[in-house]
N, C-alpha and C positions, 0 to 999 in steps of 0.2 A: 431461480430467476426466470423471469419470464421471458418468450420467446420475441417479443414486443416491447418496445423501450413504455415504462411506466412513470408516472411522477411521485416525488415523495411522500411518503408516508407517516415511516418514524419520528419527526420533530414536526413539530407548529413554527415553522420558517417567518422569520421578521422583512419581509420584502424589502424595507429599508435599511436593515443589516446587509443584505447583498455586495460585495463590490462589483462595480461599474465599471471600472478603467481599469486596465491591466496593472499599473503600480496599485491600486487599492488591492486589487484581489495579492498581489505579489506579496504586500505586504500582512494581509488577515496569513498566507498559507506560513512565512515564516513568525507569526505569532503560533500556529498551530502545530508545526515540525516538531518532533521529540529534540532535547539537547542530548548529548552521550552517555549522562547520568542514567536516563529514563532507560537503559537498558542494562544500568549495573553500572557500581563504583569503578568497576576495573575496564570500563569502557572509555575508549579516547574518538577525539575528532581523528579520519583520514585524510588525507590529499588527496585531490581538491577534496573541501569538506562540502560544500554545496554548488550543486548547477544552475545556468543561467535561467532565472524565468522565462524568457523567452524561447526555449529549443525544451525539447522530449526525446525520447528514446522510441525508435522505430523499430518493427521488425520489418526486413526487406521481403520481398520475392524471393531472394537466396536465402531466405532463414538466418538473417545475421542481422545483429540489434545495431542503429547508427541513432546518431541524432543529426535531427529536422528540427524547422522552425514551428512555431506550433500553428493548428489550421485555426483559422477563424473562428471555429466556435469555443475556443480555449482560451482563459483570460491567461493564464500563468499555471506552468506548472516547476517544483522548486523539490530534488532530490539531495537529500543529506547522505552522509557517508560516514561511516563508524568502524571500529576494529576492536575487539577483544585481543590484543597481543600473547603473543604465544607463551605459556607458561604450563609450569607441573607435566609436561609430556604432553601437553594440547596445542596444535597446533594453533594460527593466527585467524579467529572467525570476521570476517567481513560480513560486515550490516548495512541497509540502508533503509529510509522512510522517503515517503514523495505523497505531496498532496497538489492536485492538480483540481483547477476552479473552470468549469464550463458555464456557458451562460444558461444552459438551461439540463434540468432534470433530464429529461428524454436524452440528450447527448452525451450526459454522465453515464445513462443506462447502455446505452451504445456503448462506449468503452469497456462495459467489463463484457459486454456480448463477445466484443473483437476478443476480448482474449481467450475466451473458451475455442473462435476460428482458429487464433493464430496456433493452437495443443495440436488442433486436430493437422493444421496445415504444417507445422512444423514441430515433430514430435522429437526434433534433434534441433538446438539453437547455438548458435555462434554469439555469445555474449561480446566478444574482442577476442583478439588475437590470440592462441593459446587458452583458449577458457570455453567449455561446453557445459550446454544444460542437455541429461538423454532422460529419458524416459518418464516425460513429464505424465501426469493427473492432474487434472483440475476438477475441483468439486463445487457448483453453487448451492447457494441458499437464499431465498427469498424471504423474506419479512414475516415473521411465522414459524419459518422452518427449521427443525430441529434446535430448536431454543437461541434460532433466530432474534431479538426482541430491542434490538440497538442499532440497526443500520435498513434500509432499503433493502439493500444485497448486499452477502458477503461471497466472496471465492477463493479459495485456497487452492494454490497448487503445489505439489511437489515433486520432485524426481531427485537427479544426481547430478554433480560440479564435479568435470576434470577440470582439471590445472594444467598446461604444460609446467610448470615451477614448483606446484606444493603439490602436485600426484593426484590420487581420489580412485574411484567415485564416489564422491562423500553427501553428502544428504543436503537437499537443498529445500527451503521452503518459499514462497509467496502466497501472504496474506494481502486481500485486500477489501474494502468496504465501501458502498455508495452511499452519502447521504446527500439528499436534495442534489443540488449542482455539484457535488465535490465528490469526489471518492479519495480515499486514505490506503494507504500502503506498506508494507514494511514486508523486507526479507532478510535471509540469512543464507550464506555459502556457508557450507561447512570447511570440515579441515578434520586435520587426524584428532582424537581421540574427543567428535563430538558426535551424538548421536540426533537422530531426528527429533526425539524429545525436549532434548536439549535447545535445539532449535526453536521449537516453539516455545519454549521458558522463557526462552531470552526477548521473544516480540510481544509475547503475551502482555504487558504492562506498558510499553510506549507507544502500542497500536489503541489499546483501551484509552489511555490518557488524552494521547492526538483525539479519538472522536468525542470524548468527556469536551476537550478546549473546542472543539469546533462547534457541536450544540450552543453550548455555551454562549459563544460569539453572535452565532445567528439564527437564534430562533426566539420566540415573540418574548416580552415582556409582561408577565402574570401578576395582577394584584392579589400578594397576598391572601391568602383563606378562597381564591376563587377559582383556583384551578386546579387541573387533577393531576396526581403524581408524574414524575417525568416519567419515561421508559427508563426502566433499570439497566446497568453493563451486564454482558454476559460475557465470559472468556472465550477467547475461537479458540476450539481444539483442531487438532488434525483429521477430524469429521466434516467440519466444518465447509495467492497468486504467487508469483515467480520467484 
């Protein structure tokens, strides 16, 4: 990623696909959101299963994540919640996706900037009450890089989730992806008997799909025999956010 917010790249963007007003945009991001299937049959909705479009999740000065209303250059951003229930000796994996619509390219790029600050500023984060992320990494990619070839920027981060309740420190992953105005997301807290591998299995196919339905939505409309291939998916490995 570059050190300077850039504009999109990877799609041919339909200007009048765009949404304008926040219920537009509110509504393209839950056309786009994975449903519980997209991460495995044996996946359910959580409580609450999705957040307010109007409010995001902040990291404080204290290093503790809240939610605020979102700033001005945000139309809507919209986080779902999922659970793998605990079975065969694995404990219960909690998941989430969030796709968040800024009005412009350059501010989507700012976003994943902040989070590579917020690794370095806070390399210990207070999720809520009872719940730690330590020893985070984050990795970027820019469009290009290391078989980059589907999104603007991708960034992956990882570390480790305590629990005061289910224990740890169990492997925690965030995936995430800029396209044009939007960036895509999905993570996983671990739990007992899940590994980081694991982890990424299980985002690998509702993070592809989510940027497959977003292309899709907003980018131009090609006649027939005149244009040239789309960009191919490639799968994020753990080479490759929270």
């Amino acid at each position: 990623m570059s050190a300077s917010p850039s504009p999109t790249a990877v799609v041919d963007i339909d200007p009048a696909k765009l949404p304008t007003t926040k219920d537009q945009a509110a509504a393209l991001v839950r056309d786009v959101l994975a449903q519980p299937s997209a991460f495995g049959p044996d996946t359910v909705r959580r409580s609450p299963y999705e957040s307010d479009p109007r409010r995001w999740a902040v990291l404080g000065d204290d290093c503790v994540w809240e939610q605020r209303a979102l700033p001005e250059d945000v139309l809507a951003s919209v986080t779902r919640h999922y659970e793998v229930p605990a079975s065969g000796g694995r404990g219960s994996l909690t998941l989430s996706a969030v796709v968040t619509v800024h009005r412009t390219a350059e501010q989507a790029d700012w976003e994943n900037a902040e989070v590579l600050e917020e690794m370095m500023r806070c390399p210990s984060q207070l999720l809520r009450s009872g719940e730690v992320l330590t020893g985070l990494t984050d990795v970027p990619n820019a469009l290009g890089d290391f078989g980059n070839g589907y999104a603007d920027d991708t960034l992956t981060e990882t570390g480790a989730y305590t629990s005061d309740r289910l224990g740890g420190p169990y492997p925690y992953v965030w995936e995430q992806t800029r396209i044009g105005p939007f960036t895509v997301a999905v993570s996983a807290k671990g739990a007992k008997g899940w590994s980081e591998t694991d982890l990424f299995d299980r985002l690998r196919d509702p993070h592809t799909r989510m940027r497959v339905s977003l292309r899709h939505a907003i980018e131009r409309d090609t006649p027939a025999g005149t244009g040239s291939p789309s960009v191919s998916e490639s799968t994020v490995t753990k080479d490759s956010r929270r």
